[in-house]
Kinemage of the C-alpha trace (Angstrom):
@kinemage 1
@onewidth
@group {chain A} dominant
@subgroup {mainchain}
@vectorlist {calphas} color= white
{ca unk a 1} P 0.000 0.000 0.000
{ca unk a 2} L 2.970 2.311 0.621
{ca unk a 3} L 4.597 1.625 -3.030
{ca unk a 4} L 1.177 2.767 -4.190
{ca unk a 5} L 0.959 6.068 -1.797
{ca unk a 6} L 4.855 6.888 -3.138
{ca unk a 7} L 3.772 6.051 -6.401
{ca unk a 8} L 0.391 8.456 -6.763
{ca unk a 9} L 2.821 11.119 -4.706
{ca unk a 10} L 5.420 10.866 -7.058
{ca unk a 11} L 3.274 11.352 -10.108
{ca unk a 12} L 1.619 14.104 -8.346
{ca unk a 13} L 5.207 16.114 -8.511
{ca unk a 14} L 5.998 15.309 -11.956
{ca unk a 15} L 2.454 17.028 -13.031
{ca unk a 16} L 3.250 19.785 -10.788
{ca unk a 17} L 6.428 19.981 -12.316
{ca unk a 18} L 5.157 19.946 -16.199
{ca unk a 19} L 2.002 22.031 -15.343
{ca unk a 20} L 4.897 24.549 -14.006
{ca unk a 21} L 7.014 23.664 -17.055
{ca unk a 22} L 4.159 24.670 -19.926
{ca unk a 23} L 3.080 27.882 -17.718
{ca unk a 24} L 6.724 29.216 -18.292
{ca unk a 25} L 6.755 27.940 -21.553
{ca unk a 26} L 3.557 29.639 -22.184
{ca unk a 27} L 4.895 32.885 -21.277
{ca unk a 28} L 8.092 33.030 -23.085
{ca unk a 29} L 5.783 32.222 -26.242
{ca unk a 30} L 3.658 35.681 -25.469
{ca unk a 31} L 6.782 37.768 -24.599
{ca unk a 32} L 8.325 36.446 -28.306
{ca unk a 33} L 4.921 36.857 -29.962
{ca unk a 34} L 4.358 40.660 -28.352
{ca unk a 35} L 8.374 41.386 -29.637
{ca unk a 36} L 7.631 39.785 -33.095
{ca unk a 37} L 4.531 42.183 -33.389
{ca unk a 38} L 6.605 45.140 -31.896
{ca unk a 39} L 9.697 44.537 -34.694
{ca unk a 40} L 6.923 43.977 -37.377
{ca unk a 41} L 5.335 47.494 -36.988
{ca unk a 42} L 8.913 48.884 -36.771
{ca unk a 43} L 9.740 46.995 -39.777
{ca unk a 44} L 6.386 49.099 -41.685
{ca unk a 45} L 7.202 52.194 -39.737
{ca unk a 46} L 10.907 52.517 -41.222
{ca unk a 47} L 9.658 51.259 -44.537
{ca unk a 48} L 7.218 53.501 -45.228
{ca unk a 49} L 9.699 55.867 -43.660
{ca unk a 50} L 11.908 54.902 -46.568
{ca unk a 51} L 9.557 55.158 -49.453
{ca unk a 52} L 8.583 58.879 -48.074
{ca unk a 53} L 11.649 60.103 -47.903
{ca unk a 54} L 12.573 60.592 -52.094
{ca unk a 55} L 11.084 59.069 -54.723
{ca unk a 56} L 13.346 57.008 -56.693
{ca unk a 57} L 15.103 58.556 -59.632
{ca unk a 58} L 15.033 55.242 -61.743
{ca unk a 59} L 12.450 55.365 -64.673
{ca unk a 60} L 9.788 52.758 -64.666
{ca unk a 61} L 10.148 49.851 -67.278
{ca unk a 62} L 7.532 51.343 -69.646
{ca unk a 63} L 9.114 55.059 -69.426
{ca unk a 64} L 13.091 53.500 -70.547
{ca unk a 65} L 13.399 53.820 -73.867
{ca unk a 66} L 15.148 51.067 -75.924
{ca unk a 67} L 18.312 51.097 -76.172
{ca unk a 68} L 20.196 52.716 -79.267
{ca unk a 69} L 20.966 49.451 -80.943
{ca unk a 70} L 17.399 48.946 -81.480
């Protein structure tokens, strides 16, 4: 009866452990998901930033026109 009292105790800390185990793991998962959302809207901040700042001075495809050996 004592094997099975050590036993049921012993599984009790293990699920105690892993319940702890999956609450931190659960938490570093929101911290990297809220810094992943933060560095995406710094990633569109800077590159609208970027296309506001000068237009480029390359002409478009269709403006180019051909080349002289043509």
């Amino acid at each position: 009866m004592q094997q099975i009292i050590d036993d049921i105790e012993q599984l009790q800390m293990k699920v105690a452990f892993q319940e702890d185990t999956i609450e931190s793991l659960n938490k570093a998962l929101i911290a990297q998901q809220k810094q992943l959302e933060d560095l995406q809207f710094s990633f569109k901040q800077m590159a609208n930033k970027v296309r506001s700042i000068e237009p480029s001075n390359m002409a478009e495809e269709h403006e180019e026109s051909p080349p002289p050996h043509y």
